[in-house]
Structures are given as structure tokens and as C-alpha cells.
C-alpha positions in Angstrom: 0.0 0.0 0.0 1.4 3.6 -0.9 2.6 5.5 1.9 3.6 9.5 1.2 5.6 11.0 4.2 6.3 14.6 4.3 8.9 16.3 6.3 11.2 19.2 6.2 9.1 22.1 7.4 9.6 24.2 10.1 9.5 27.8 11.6 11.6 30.0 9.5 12.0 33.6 8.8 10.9 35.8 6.0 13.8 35.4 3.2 14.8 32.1 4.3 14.6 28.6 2.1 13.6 25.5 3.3 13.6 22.3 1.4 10.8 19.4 1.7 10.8 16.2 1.2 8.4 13.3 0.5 8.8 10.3 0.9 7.2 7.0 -1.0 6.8 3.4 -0.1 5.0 1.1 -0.9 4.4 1.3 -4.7 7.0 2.6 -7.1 5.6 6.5 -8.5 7.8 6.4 -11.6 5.1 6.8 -14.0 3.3 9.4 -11.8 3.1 12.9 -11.9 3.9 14.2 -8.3 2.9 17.3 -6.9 2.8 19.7 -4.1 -0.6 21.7 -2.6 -1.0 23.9 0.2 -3.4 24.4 2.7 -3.8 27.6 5.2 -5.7 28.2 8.1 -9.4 29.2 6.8 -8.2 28.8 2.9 -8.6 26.2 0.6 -6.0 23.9 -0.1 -4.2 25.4 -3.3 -1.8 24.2 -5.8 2.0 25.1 -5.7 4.2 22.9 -8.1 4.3 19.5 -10.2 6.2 17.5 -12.4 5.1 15.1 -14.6 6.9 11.2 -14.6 10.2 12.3 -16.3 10.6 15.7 -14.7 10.3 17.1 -18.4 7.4 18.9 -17.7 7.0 21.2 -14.1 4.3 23.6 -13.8 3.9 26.3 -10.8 1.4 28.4 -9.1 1.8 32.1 -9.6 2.3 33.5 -6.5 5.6 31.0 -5.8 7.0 30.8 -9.7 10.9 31.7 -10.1 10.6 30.7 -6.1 10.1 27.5 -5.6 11.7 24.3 -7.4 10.2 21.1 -7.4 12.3 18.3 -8.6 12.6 14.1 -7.5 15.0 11.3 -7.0 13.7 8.3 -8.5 16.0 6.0 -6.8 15.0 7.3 -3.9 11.6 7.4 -4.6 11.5 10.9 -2.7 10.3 14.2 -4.2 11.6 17.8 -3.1 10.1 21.1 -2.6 12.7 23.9 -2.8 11.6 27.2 -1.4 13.6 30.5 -1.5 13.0 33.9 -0.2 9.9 32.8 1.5 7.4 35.2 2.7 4.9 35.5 5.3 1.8 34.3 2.9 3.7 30.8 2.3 2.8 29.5 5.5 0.8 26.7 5.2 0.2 22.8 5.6 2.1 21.5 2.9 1.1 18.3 1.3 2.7 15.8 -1.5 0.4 14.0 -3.8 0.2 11.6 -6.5 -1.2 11.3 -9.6 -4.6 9.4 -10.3 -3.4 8.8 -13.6 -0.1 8.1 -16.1 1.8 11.1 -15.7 2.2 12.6 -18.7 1.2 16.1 -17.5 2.1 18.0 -14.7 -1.2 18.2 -13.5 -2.5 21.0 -11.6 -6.1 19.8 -10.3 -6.7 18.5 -7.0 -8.7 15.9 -8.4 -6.0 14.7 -10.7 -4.1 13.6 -7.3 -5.6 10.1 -5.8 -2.8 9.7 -2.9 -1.9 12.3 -0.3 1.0 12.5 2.5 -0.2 13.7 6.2 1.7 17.0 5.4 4.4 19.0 7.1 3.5 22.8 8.6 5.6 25.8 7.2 5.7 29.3 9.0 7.5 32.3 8.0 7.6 35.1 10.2 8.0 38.3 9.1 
């Protein structure tokens, strides 16, 4: 059964990076698209980067584009979250997911992910 663990996040200051990490077991997500959502307190839980199975295709939200990097290890079966010059407004629940389907794409839709991690909390104070 597919297991997605998150972990990495932590209470950081405005401009800092962080890096998260999730990790897979389980199942093998090489033909997956992977992606990371974020969830605030009162918001709905929003998109912030994916990457479709070969890593040829990513695709970003607008408010953390030329921020944030996503990229994955296949032979670790682990995906990464890179986050730089973080700001206030980035702090959030942040949760790994898979695709329901091939991953062609990198999908954007919630309800293109079928698998979600228990999430990891990021705060940035200003």
C-alpha cells in the first residue's frame, strides 16, 4: 500500500529557504506525476508545483513561480520542494500528492491527485 511521508518544514523567517521532502513506499511512483498543494488556516487547499513522470514537464502556481523548485529522485523514490525567499503568505500545511493517472502532464487539479502524504506545517515570520 502507498505510503507518502512529508517532512522538512519548520518555523523559518521571511527570506529564508527550506527544502521538503516526501517520501514513497509502498508502490513505485515512476510513471506518476507528483505534486505539491498547500493548505492555510481558513483557505482552501491550493496548488504550488508539479512534475510530470520524467521531470520534463513542471508547472507552478503564480504567487511561488521563479521561487520554488520542485524536482525528484527516482532512486529514492523521494520528491523535493525547494523554497527560497519565503514570505509570510507561504505559510501553510504542505502536502505531496500523486497522480490518479499516467503522468504525462504536470497536473494541476486537486482531483488529478488520488494519494496524499499527512503533510508537514511551514511558517515564515516576518
Amino acid at each position: 500500500q502507498l505510503r507518502l511521508v512529508e517532512s522538512g518544514g519548520g518555523l523559518v523567517q521571511a527570506g529564508d529557504s527550506l527544502r521538503l521532502s516526501c517520501v514513497a513506499s509502498g508502490r513505485t511512483l515512476n510513471h506518476h506525476s507528483m505534486a505539491w498543494f498547500r493548505q492555510a488556516p481558513g483557505k482552501e487547499r491550493e496548488f504550488v508545483a508539479s512534475t510530470n513522470w520524467n521531470s520534463a514537464d513542471t508547472s507552478y502556481g503564480d504567487s511561488v513561480k521563479g521561487r520554488f523548485t520542485i524536482s525528484r529522485d527516482y532512486a529514492k523514490s523521494t520528491v523535493y520542494l525547494q523554497m527560497n525567499s519565503l514570505k509570510p503568505e507561504d505559510t501553510a500545511i504542505y502536502y505531496c500528492a500523486k497522480s490518479r493517472q499516467y503522468g504525462t502532464t504536470a497536473y494541476q487539479a486537486i482531483g488529478d491527485y488520488d494519494a496524499w502524504g499527512q503533510g508537514t506545517q511551514v511558517t515564515v515570520s516576518s
